[in-house]
C-alpha positions in Angstrom: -9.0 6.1 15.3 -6.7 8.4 13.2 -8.0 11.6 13.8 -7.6 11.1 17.7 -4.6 9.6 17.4 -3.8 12.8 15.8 -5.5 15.1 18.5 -3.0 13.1 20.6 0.4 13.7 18.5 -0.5 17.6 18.3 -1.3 18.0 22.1 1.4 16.0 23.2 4.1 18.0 21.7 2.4 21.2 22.8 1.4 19.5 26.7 -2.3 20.8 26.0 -5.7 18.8 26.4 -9.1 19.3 25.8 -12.1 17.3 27.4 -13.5 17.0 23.4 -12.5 14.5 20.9 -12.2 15.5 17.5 -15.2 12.7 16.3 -17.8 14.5 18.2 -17.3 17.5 15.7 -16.7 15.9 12.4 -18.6 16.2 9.7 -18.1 14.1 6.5 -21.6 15.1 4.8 -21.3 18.4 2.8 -25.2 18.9 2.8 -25.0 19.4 6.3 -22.8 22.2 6.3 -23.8 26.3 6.0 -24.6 27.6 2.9 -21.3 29.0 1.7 -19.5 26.1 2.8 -21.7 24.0 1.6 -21.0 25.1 -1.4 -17.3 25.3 -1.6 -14.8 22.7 -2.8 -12.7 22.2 0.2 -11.8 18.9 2.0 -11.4 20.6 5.0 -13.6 23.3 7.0 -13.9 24.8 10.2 -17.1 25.9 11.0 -17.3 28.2 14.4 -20.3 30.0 15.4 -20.4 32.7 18.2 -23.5 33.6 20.6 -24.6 37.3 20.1 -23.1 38.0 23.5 -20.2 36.3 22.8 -20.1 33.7 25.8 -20.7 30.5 23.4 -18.9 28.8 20.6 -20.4 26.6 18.0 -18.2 24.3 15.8 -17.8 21.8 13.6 -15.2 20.3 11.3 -15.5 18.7 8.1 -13.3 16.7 6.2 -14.1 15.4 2.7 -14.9 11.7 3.4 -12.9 10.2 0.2 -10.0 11.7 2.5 -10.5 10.3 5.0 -10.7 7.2 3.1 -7.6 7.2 1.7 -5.8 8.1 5.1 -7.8 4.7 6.0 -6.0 2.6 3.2 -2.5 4.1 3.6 -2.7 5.2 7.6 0.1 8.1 8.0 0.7 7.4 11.2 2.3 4.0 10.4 4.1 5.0 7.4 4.1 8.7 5.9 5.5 9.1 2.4 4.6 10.7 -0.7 1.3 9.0 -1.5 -0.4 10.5 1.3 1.5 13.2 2.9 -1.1 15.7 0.9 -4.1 14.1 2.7 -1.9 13.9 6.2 -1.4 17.6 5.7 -5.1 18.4 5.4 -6.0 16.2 8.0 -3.3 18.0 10.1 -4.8 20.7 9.5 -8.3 20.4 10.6 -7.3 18.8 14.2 -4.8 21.8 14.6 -8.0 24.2 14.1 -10.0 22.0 16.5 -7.3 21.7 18.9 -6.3 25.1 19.1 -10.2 27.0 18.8 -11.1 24.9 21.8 -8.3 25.0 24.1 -8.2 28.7 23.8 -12.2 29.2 24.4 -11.5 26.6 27.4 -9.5 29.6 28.7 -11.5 32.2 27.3 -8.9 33.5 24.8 -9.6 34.9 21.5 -8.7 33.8 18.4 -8.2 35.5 15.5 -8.1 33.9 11.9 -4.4 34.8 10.9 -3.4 33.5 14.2 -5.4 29.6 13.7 -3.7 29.6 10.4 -0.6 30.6 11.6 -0.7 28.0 14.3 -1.9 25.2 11.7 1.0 25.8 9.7 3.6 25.6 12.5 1.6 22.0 13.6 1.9 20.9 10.0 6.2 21.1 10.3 6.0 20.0 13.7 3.5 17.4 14.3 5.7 15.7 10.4 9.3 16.4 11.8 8.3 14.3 14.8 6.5 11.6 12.7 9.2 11.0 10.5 11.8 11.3 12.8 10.1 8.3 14.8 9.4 6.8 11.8 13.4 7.3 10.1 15.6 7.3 13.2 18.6 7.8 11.3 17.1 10.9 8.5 17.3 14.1 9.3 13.9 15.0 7.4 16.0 18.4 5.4 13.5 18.1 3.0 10.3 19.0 4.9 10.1 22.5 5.3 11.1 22.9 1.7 8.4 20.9 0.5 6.0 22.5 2.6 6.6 25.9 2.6 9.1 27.3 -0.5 6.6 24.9 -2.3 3.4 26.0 -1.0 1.0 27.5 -3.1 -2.0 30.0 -2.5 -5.3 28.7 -3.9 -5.9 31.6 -6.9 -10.0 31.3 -6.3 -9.4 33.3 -2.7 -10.4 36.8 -2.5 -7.9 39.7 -2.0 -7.9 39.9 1.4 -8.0 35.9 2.5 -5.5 35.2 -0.2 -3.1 37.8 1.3 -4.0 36.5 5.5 -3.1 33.0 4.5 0.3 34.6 2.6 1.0 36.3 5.6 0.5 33.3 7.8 2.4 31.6 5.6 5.4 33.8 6.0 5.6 33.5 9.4 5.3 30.2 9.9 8.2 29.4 7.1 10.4 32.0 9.2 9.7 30.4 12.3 9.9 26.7 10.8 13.4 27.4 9.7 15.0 28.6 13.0 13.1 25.5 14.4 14.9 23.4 12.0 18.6 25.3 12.4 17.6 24.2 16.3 16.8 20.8 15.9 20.4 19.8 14.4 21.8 20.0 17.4 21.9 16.5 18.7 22.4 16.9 22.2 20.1 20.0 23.1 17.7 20.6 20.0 14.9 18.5 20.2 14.3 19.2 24.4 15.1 22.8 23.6 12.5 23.2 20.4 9.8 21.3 22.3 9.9 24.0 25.6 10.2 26.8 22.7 6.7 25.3 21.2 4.7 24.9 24.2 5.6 28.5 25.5 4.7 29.7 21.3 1.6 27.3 21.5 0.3 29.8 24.3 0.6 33.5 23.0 -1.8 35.4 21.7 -1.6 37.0 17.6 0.6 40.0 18.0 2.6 38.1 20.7 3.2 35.0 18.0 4.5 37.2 15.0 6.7 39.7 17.5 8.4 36.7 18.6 8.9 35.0 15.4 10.1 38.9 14.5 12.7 38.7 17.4 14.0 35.8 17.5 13.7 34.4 13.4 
């Protein structure tokens, strides 16, 4: 199923598991969600709920079911192109969530929201630049981290603050993305070279991400 397949892609670039599949935390119905969600208009929620004391975590993810629907008619994972690379991208970015919230509570690590957003955006150039380089052997895909990143735009209906975290997110993932890209040129050492890079990035902490993307971008 495509969203396991997709769990699969992201944690086998990043050589992570979890003992959960994504399908045992999807939601598709919107009346099932909390109330603000509920009444939002995004395809794509997280939902995580903490234990007063802190020692259990709660979540589900829902992705808007016409979505999903689509991605059925014109799978990604076969071909990606234009018609669906906006629903990929959303999809992409719910399993990143999932995938990253629950390895780290598997270790009992933290999480803060500028760092799963952060993370997401990273898995979105990653988890694409691997797709279409399987997909189009001979194309270097130049075009990607424009597309996603000098393109990007901020939903205007976010509040002050959530408008400027996912901005910031944003920025560092676009800095990081484009020494990633500079790397993976190289035809003899980038690709080995980037994938050791991500799996040692994958594992740090907030302020660990952003000084290293601040060191080394």
């Amino acid at each position: 199923m495509l969203l396991s397949r997709l769990q699969e892609l992201i944690g086998g670039i990043y050589d992570v598991r979890v003992t959960y599949d994504v399908y045992d935390f999807l939601v598709t119905d919107r009346g099932r969600l909390p109330h603000a969600p509920h009444a939002g208009l995004a395809d794509e929620e997280l939902i995580v709920a903490q234990s007063d004391d802190g020692t259990d975590v709660a979540l589900s993810l829902y992705l808007d079911p016409a979505l999903l629907a689509r991605l059925a008619r014109a799978d990604p994972l076969v071909e990606l192109h234009g018609g669906n690379v906006a629903d990929w991208w959303t999809a992409l970015e719910g399993v990143s969530h999932f995938l990253y919230l629950a390895w780290n509570a598997g270790h009992d690590k933290p999480v803060s929201l500028l760092e799963l957003e952060m993370q997401a955006e990273v898995d979105k150039y990653v988890a694409s630049y691997w797709l279409m380089r399987r997909q189009y052997p001979g194309h270097f895909p130049a075009e990607l981290r424009r597309v996603l990143f000098e393109r990007a735009r901020i939903d205007p209906r976010l509040a002050g603050e959530r408008r400027r975290m996912y901005g910031e997110a944003n920025h560092y993932a676009a800095r990081f993305c484009r020494r990633l890209e500079r790397r993976l040129t190289d035809a003899v050492h980038g690709e080995r070279e980037v994938l050791a890079e991500l799996r040692r990035f994958y594992r740090l902490g907030n302020a660990r991400k952003r000084a290293h993307i601040e060191r080394t971008s």
